[in-house]
C-alpha beads as a LAMMPS data file, in Angstrom:
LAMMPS data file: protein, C-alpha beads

427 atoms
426 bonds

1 atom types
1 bond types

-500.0 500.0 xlo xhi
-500.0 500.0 ylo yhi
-500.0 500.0 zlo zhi

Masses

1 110.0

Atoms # bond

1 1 1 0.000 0.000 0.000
2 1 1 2.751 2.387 0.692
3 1 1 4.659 1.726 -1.862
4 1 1 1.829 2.292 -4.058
5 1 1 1.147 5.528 -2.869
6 1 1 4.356 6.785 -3.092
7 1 1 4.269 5.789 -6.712
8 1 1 1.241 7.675 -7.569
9 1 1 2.301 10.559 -5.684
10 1 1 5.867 10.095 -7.924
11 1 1 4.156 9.982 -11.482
12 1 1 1.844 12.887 -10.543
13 1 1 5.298 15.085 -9.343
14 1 1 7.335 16.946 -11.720
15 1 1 9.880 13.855 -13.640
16 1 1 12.970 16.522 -12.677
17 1 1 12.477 17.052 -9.261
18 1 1 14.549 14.119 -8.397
19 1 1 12.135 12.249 -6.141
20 1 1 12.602 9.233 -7.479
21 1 1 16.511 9.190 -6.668
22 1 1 15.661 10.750 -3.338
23 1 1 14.040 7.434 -2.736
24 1 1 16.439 5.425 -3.929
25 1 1 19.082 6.710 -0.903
26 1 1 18.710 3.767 1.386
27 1 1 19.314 5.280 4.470
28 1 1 16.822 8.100 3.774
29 1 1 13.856 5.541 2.737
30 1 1 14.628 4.216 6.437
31 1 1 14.448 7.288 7.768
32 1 1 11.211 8.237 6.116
33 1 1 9.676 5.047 7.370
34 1 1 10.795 5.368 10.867
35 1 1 9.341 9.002 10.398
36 1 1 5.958 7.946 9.392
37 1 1 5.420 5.531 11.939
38 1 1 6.384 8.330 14.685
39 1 1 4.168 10.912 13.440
40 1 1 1.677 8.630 12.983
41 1 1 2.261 7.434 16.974
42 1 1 2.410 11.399 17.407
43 1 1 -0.900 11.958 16.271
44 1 1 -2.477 9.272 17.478
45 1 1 -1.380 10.546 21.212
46 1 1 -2.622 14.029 20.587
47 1 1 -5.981 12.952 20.411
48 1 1 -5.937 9.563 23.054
49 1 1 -3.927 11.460 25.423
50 1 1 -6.260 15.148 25.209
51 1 1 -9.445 12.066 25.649
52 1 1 -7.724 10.549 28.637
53 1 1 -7.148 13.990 30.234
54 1 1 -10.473 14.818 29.501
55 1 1 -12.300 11.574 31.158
56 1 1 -9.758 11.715 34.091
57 1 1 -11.011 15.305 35.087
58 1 1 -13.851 16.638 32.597
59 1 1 -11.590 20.120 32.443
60 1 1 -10.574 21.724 29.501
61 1 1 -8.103 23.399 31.791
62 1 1 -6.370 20.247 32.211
63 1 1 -6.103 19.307 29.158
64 1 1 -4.362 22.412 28.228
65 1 1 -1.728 21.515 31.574
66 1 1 -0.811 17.959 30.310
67 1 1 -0.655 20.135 26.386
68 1 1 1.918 22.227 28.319
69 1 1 4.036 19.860 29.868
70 1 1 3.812 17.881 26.613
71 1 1 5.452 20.645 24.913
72 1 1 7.643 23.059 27.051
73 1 1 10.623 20.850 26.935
74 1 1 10.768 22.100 22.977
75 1 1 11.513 25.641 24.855
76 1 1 13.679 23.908 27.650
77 1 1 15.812 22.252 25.898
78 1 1 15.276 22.657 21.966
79 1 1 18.154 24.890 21.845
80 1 1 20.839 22.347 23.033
81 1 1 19.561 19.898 20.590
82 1 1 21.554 20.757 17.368
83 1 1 24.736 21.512 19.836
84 1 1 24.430 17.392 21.006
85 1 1 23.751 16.568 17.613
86 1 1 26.826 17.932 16.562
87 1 1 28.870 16.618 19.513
88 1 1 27.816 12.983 19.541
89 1 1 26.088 12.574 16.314
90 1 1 22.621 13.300 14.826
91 1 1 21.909 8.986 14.439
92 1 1 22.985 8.235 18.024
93 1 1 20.499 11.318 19.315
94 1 1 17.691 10.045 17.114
95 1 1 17.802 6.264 18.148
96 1 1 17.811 7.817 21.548
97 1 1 14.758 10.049 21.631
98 1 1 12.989 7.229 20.050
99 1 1 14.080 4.692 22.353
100 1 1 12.679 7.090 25.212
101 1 1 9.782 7.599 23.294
102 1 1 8.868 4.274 23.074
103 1 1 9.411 3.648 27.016
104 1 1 6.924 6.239 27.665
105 1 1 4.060 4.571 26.179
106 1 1 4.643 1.715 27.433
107 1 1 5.042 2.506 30.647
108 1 1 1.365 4.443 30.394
109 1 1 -0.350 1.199 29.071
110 1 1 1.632 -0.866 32.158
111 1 1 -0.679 1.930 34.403
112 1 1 -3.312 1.330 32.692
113 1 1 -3.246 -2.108 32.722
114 1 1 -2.882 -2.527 36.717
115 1 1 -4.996 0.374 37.455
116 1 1 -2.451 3.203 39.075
117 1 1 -2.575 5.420 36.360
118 1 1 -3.095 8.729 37.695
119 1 1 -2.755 12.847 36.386
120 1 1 0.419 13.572 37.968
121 1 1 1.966 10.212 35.862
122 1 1 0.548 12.043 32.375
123 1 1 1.866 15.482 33.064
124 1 1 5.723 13.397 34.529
125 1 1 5.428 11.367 30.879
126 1 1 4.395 14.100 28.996
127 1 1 7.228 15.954 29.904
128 1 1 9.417 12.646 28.971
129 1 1 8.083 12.593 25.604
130 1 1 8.355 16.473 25.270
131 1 1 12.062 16.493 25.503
132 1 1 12.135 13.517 23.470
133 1 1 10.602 15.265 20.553
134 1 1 12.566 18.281 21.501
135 1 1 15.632 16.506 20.584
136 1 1 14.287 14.308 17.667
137 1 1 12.396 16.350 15.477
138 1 1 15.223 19.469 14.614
139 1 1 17.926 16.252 14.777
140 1 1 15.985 14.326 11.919
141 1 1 15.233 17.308 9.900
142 1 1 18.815 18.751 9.780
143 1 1 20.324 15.163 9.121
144 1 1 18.179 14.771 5.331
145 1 1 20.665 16.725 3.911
146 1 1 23.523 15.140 4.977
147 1 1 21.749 11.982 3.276
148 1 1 20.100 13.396 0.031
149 1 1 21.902 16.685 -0.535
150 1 1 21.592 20.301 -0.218
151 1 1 19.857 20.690 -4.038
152 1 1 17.408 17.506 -2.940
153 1 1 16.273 18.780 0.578
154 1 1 12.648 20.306 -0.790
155 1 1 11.690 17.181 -2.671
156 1 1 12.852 15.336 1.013
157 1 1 10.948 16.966 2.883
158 1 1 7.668 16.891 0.027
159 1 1 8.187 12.749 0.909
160 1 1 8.546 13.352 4.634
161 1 1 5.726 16.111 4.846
162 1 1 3.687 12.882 2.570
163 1 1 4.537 10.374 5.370
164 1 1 3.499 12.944 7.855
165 1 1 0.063 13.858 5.985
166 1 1 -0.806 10.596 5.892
167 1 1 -0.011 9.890 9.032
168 1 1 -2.012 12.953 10.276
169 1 1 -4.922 11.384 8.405
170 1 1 -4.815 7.960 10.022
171 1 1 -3.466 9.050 13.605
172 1 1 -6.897 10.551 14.500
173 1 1 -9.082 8.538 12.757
174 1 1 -6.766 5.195 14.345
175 1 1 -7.015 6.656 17.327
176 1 1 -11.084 7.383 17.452
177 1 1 -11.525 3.657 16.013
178 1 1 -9.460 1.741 18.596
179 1 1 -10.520 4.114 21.234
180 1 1 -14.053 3.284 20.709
181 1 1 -13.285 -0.459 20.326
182 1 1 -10.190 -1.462 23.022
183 1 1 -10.479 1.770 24.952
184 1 1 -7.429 4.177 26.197
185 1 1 -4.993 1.034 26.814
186 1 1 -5.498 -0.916 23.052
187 1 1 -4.125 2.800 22.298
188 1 1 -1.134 2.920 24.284
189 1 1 -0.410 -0.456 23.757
190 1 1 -0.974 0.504 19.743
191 1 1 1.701 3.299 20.460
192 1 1 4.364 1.055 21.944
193 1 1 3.872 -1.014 19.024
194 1 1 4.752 2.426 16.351
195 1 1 7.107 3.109 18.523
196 1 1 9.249 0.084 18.582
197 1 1 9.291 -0.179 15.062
198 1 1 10.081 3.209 14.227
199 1 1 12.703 2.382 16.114
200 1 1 13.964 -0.451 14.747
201 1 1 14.064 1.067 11.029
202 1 1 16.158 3.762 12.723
203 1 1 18.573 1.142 14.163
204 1 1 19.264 -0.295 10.614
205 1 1 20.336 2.806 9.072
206 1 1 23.570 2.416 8.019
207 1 1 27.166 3.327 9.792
208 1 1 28.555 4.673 7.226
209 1 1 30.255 8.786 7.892
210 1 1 27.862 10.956 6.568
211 1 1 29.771 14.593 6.034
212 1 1 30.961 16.505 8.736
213 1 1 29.076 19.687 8.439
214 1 1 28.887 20.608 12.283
215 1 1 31.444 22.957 13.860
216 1 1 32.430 21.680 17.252
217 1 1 33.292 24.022 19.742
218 1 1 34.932 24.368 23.008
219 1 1 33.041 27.227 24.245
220 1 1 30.129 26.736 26.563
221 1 1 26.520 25.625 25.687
222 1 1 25.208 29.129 26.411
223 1 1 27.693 30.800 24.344
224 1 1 26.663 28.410 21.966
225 1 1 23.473 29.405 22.276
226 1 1 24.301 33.422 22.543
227 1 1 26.337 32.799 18.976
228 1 1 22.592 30.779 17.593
229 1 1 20.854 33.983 18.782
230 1 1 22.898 35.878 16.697
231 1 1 23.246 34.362 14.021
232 1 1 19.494 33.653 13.441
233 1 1 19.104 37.722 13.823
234 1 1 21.616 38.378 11.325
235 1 1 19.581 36.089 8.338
236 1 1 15.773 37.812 7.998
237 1 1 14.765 34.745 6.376
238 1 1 15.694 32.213 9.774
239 1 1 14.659 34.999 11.679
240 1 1 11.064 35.672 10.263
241 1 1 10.349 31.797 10.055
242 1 1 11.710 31.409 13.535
243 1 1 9.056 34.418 15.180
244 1 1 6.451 33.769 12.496
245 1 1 6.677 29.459 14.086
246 1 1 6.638 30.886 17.576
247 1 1 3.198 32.595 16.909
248 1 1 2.273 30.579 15.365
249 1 1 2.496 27.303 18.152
250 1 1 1.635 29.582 20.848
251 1 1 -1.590 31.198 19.373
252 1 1 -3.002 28.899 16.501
253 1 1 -1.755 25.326 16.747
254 1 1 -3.199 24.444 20.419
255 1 1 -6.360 23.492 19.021
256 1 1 -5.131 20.098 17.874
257 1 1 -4.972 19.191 21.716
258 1 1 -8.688 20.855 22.035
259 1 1 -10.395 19.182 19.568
260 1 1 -11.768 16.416 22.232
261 1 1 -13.666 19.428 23.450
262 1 1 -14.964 20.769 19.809
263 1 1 -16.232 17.215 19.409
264 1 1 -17.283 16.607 22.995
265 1 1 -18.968 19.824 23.773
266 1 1 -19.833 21.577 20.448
267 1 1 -20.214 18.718 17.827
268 1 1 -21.785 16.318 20.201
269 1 1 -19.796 13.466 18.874
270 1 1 -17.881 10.643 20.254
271 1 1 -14.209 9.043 19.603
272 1 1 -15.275 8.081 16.373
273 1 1 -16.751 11.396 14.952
274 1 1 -13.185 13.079 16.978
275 1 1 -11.044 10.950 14.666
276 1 1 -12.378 11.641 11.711
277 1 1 -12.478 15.169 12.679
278 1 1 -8.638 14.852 13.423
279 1 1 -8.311 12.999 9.992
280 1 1 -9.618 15.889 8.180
281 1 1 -6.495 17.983 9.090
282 1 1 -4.314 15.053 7.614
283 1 1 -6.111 14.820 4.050
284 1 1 -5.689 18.327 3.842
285 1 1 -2.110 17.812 4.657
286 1 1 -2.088 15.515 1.442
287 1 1 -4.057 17.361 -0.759
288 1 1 -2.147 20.535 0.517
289 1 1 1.326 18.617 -0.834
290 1 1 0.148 18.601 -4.260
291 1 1 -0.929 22.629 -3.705
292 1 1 2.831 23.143 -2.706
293 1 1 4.366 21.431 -5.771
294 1 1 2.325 23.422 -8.362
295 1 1 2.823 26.223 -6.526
296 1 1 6.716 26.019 -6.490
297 1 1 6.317 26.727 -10.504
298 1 1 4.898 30.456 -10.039
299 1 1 5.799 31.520 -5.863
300 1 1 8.553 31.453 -4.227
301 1 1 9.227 29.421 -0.800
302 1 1 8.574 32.502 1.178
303 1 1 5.294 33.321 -0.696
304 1 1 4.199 29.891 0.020
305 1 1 5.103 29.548 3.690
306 1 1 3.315 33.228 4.260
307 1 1 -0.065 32.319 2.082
308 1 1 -0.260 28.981 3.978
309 1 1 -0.171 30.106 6.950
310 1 1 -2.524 32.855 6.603
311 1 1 -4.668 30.653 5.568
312 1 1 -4.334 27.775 8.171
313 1 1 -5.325 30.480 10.415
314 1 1 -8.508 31.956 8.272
315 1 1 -9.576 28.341 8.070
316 1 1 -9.566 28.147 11.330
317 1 1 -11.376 30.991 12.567
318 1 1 -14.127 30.019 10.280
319 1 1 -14.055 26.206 12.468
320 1 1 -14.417 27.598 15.584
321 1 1 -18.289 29.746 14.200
322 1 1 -19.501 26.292 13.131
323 1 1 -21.478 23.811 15.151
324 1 1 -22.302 21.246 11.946
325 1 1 -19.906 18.273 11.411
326 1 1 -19.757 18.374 7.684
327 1 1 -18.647 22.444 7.800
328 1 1 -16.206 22.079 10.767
329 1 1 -14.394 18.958 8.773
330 1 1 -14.561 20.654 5.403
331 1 1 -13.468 23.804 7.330
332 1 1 -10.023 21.186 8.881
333 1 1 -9.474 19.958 5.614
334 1 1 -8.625 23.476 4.766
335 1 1 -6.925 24.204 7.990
336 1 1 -4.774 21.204 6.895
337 1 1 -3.585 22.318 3.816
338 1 1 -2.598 25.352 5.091
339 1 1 -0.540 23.609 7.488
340 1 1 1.541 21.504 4.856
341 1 1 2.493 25.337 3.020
342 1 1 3.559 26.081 6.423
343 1 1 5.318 22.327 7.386
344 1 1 6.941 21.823 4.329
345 1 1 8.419 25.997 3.671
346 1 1 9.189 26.050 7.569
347 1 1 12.272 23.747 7.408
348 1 1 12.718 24.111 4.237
349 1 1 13.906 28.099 4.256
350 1 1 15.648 27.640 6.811
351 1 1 17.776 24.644 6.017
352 1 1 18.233 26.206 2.201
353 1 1 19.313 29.386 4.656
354 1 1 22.262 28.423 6.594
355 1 1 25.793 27.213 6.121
356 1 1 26.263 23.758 6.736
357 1 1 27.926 24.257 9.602
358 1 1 25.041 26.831 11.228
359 1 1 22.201 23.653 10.462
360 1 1 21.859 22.207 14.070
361 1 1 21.632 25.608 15.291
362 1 1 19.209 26.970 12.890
363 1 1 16.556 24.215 13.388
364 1 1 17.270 24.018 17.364
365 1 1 16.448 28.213 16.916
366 1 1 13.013 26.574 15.466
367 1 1 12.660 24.000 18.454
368 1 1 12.760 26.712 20.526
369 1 1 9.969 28.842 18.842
370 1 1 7.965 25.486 18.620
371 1 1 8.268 25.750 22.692
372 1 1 6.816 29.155 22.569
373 1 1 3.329 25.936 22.573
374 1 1 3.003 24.837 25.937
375 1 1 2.372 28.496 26.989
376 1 1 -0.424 28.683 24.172
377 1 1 -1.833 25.884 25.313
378 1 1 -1.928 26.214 28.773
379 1 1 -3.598 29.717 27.773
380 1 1 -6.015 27.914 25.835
381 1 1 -6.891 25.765 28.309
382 1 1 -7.515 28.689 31.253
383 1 1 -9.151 30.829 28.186
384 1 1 -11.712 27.941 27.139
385 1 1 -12.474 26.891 30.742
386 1 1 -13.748 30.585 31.391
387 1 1 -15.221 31.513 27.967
388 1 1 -15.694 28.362 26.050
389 1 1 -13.331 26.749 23.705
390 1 1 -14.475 28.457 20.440
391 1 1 -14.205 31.693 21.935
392 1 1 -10.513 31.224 23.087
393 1 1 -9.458 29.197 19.823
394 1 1 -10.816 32.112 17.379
395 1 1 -9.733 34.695 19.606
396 1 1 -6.159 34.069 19.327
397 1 1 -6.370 32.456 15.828
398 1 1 -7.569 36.031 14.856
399 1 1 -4.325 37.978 16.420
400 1 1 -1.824 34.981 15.087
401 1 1 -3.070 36.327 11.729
402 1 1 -2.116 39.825 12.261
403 1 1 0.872 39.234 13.557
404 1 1 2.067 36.461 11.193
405 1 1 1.250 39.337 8.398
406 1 1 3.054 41.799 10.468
407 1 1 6.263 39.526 10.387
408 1 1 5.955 38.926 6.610
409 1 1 6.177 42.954 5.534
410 1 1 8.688 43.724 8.137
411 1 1 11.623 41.195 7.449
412 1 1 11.091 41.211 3.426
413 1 1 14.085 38.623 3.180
414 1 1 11.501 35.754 4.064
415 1 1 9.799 36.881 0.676
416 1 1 12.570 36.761 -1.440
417 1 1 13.733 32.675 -0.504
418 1 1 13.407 30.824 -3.992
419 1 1 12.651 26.996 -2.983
420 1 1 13.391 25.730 -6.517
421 1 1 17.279 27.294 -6.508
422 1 1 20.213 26.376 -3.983
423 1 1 20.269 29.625 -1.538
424 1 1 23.641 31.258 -0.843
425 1 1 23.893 30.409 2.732
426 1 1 24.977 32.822 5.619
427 1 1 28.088 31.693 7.200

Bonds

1 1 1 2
2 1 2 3
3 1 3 4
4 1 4 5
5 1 5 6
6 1 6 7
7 1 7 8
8 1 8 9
9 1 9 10
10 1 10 11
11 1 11 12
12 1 12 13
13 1 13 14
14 1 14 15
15 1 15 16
16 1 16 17
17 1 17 18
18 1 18 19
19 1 19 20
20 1 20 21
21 1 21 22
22 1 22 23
23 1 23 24
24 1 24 25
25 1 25 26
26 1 26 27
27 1 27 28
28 1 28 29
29 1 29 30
30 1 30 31
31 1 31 32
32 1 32 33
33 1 33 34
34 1 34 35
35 1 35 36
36 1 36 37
37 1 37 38
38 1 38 39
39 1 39 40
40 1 40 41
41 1 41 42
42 1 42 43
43 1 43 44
44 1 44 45
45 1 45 46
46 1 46 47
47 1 47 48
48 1 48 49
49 1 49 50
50 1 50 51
51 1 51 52
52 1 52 53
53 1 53 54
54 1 54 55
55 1 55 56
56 1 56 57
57 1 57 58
58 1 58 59
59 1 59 60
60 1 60 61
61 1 61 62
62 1 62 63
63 1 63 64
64 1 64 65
65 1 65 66
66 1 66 67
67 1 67 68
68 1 68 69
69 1 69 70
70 1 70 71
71 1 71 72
72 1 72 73
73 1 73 74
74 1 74 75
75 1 75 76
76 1 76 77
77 1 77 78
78 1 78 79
79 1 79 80
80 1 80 81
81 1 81 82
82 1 82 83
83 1 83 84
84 1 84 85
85 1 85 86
86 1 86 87
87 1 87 88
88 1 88 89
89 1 89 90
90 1 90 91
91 1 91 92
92 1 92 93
93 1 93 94
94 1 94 95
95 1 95 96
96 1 96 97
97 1 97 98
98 1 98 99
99 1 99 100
100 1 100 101
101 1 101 102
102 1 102 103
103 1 103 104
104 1 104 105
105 1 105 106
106 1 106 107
107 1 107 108
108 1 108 109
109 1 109 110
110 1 110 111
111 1 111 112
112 1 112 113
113 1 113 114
114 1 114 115
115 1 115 116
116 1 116 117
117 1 117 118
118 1 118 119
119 1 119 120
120 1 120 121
121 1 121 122
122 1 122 123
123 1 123 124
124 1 124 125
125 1 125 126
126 1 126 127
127 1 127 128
128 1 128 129
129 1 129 130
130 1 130 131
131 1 131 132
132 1 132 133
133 1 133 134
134 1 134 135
135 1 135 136
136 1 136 137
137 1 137 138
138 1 138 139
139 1 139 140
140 1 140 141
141 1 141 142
142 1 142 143
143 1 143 144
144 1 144 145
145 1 145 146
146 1 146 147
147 1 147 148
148 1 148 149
149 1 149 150
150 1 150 151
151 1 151 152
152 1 152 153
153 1 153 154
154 1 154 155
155 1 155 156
156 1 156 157
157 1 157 158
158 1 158 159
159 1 159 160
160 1 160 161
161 1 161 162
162 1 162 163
163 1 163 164
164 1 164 165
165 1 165 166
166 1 166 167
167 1 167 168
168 1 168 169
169 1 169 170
170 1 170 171
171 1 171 172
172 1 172 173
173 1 173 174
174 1 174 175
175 1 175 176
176 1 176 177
177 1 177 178
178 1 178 179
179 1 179 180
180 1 180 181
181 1 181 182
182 1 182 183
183 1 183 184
184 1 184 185
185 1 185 186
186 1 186 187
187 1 187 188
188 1 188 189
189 1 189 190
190 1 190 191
191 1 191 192
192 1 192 193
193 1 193 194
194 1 194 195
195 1 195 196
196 1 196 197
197 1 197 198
198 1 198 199
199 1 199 200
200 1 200 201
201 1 201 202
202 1 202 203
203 1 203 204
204 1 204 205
205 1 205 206
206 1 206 207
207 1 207 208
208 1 208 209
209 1 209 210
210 1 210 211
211 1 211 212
212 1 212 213
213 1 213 214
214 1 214 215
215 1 215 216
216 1 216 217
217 1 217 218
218 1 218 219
219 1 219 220
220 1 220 221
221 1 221 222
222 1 222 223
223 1 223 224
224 1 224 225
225 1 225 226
226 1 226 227
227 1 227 228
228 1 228 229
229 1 229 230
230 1 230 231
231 1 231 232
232 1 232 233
233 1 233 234
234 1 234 235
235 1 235 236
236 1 236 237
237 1 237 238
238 1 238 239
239 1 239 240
240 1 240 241
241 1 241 242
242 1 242 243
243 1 243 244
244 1 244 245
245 1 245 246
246 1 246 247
247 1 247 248
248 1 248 249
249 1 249 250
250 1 250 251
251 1 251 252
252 1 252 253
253 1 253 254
254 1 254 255
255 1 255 256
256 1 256 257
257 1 257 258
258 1 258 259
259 1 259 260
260 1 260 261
261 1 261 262
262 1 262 263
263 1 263 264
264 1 264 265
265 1 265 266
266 1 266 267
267 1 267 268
268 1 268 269
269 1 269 270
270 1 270 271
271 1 271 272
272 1 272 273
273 1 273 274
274 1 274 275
275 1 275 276
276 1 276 277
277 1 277 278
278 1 278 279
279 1 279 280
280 1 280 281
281 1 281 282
282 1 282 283
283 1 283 284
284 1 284 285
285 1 285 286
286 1 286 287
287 1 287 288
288 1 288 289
289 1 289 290
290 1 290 291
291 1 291 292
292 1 292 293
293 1 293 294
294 1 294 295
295 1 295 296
296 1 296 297
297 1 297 298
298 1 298 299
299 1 299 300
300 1 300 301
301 1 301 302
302 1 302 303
303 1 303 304
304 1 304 305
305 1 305 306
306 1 306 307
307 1 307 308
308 1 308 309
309 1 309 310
310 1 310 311
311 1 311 312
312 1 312 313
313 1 313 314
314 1 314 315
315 1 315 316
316 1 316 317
317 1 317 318
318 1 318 319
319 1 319 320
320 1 320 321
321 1 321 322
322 1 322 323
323 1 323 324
324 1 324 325
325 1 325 326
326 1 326 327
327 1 327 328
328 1 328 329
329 1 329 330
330 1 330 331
331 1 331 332
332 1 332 333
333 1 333 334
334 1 334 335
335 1 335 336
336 1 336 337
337 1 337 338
338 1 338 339
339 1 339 340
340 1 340 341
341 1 341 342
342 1 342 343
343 1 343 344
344 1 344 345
345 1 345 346
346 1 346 347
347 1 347 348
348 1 348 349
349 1 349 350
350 1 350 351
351 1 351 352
352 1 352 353
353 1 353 354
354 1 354 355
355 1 355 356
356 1 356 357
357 1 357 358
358 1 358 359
359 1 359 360
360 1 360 361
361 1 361 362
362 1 362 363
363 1 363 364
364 1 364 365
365 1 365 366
366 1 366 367
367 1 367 368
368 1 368 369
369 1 369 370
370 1 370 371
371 1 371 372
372 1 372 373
373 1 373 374
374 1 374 375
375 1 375 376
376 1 376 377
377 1 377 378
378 1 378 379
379 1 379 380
380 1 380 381
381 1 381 382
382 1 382 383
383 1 383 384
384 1 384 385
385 1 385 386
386 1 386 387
387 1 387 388
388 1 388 389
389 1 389 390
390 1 390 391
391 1 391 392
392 1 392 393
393 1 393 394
394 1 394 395
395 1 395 396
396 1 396 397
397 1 397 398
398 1 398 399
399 1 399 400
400 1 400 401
401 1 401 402
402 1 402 403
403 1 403 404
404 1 404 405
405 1 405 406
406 1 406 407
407 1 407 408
408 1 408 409
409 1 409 410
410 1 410 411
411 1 411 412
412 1 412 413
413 1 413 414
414 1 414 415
415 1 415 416
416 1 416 417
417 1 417 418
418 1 418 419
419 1 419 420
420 1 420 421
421 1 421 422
422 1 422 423
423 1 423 424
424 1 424 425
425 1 425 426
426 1 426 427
């Protein structure tokens, strides 16, 4: 099945692009498998573990706690990310977020299982898993092009971003189906299962060196960090992606975590009609993959990234007015393909950006902006608990907008990045 999809999506690409040798890398087709089966354990969590929180203690407020812990560690400890990566290798760091990963969820279905599972365990794990992805996600994005190549990363990440979509399709809908059929512990115990072999496709990779393109340094992590700082201030086009992904996380993606309530309390629907609510976002993640590859032929990467976000966030304003099923999912499938503009330009820009050696430390600047989402969703969560979960989710959906559009006319660099020619990185 996958490899029939892939094929379709290959015929249907441009022949140039170079997907098809893209796939042929070994060690890259490993890595987008493992990737696949983690977001799809990722997404599947967002919606069990928002469900769980919600049955535990019927508080949106909650929800938006165990969102927070789920996600500060990105703000934590995002930024040392790419500086480990570069001291003990960006394989070693993946196989070891994964591993952790994978102990997490199966120590929540061991809870389960006898009983003890309480809210204090889900906000300790969900800070576990939070500096897992922390270090995995920026680590796995900056090694594709020391697999594929600088000229190939787009058309890698077009296959990740694919893997991902998909993934973001199933996730919910798995989620709702086994929810509803083998309750919250068939879904953990599903999870340990992605996990472990995600994991395992990771451990065959090969052992091969891969380029040295990090710069290790014998100054201290936080004048590592001081140097990242400047560094991403001195390229507009890191530097608007970086603010423009921190508003983004802290005022427009905490819905995702929400949308138990949406279903529960405005849709009237149950863990079925929640995943396919949270499967709409993922077809639109597909369908939004094909809207980035014809648009590469007239905008450039910075056109894209800005006109997807936008309207990610117009999309969903409009979900948050309805109260029918059929307009709030056509409304996510929208919302969805917004969000692959955004996904796939996001890394992107700012790997065609830097030097080489500046990689880990541009995407740990984004890991840090993605923290910038347990404060949004802990906000959320306090918002929706006093005025209702629409109200909250459209309020700040509405000034992530405006601001996002602010971002885009002040640092004009962002507008300028051409996707479909190698940038002249910034040493």
């Amino acid at each position: 099945m996958w490899t029939d999809l892939i094929a379709r999506y290959n015929r249907l690409l441009n022949p140039s692009s170079g997907v098809r040798a893209t796939l042929a890398n070994t060690d890259y087709s490993l890595l987008l498998g493992s990737s696949t089966l983690w977001w799809l354990a990722h997404y599947m969590e967002m919606i069990v573990l928002g469900w769980l929180v919600l049955e535990l203690t019927d508080s949106a407020g909650m929800v938006g706690l165990v969102g927070f812990c789920r996600s500060i560690p990105s703000l934590l400890v995002g930024g040392f990310g790419g500086l480990m990566s570069d001291r003990i290798g960006r394989r070693p760091l993946i196989i070891a977020a994964q591993t952790l990963t994978f102990c997490m969820y199966a120590t929540v279905a061991l809870l389960l299982a006898i009983g003890l599972l309480s809210l204090w365990h889900l906000v300790a794990i969900s800070l576990a898993l939070g500096c897992a992805w922390a270090m995995d996600w920026p680590t796995r994005r900056a090694l594709i092009p020391d697999l594929v190549g600088r000229p190939r990363v787009i058309d890698a990440l077009m296959l990740e971003n694919l893997g991902m979509s998909v993934a973001r399709a199933l996730g919910p809908l798995l989620a709702g189906l086994v929810l509803d059929a083998l309750n919250v512990l068939g879904c953990f115990l599903a999870l340990s299962l992605l996990s472990a072999a995600s994991l395992l496709l990771l451990r065959a990779l090969s052992r091969q060196p891969i380029p040295h393109t990090s710069s290790p340094s014998s100054a201290s992590p936080l004048a590592q960090i001081r140097d990242s700082v400047r560094y991403v201030r001195q390229n507009q086009s890191i530097l608007a992606v970086t603010l423009i992904t921190m508003i983004m996380n802290m005022l427009a993606f905490p819905y995702m975590n929400f949308l138990p309530v949406f279903a529960r309390d405005v849709l009237d629907l149950g863990p079925v009609g929640l995943g396919y609510l949270g499967a709409a976002v993922g077809i639109g993640n597909v369908v939004g993959l094909f809207l980035v590859n014809w648009a590469r032929r007239y905008a450039s990467a910075g056109w894209i990234f800005i006109a997807g976000t936008l309207l990610h966030c117009l999309a969903l304003l409009s979900f948050t007015t309805s109260s029918v099923f059929e307009v709030s999912w056509a409304l996510l499938l929208v919302v969805g393909m917004g969000h692959a503009c955004f996904g796939i330009m996001q890394s992107s820009i700012v790997l065609l950006s830097a030097a080489d050696e500046r990689r880990g430390q541009a995407m740990g600047a984004i890991a840090v902006a993605i923290g910038a989402g347990p404060f949004g969703r802990l906000q959320t969560g306090l918002l929706a608990d006093a005025w209702g979960a629409p109200l909250a989710v459209g309020g700040e959906v509405a000034v992530a907008a405006l601001l996002v559009a602010a971002v885009a006319i002040t640092l004009p660099g962002l507008r300028q990045v051409d996707g479909n020619q190698e940038q002249v990185a910034v040493p």
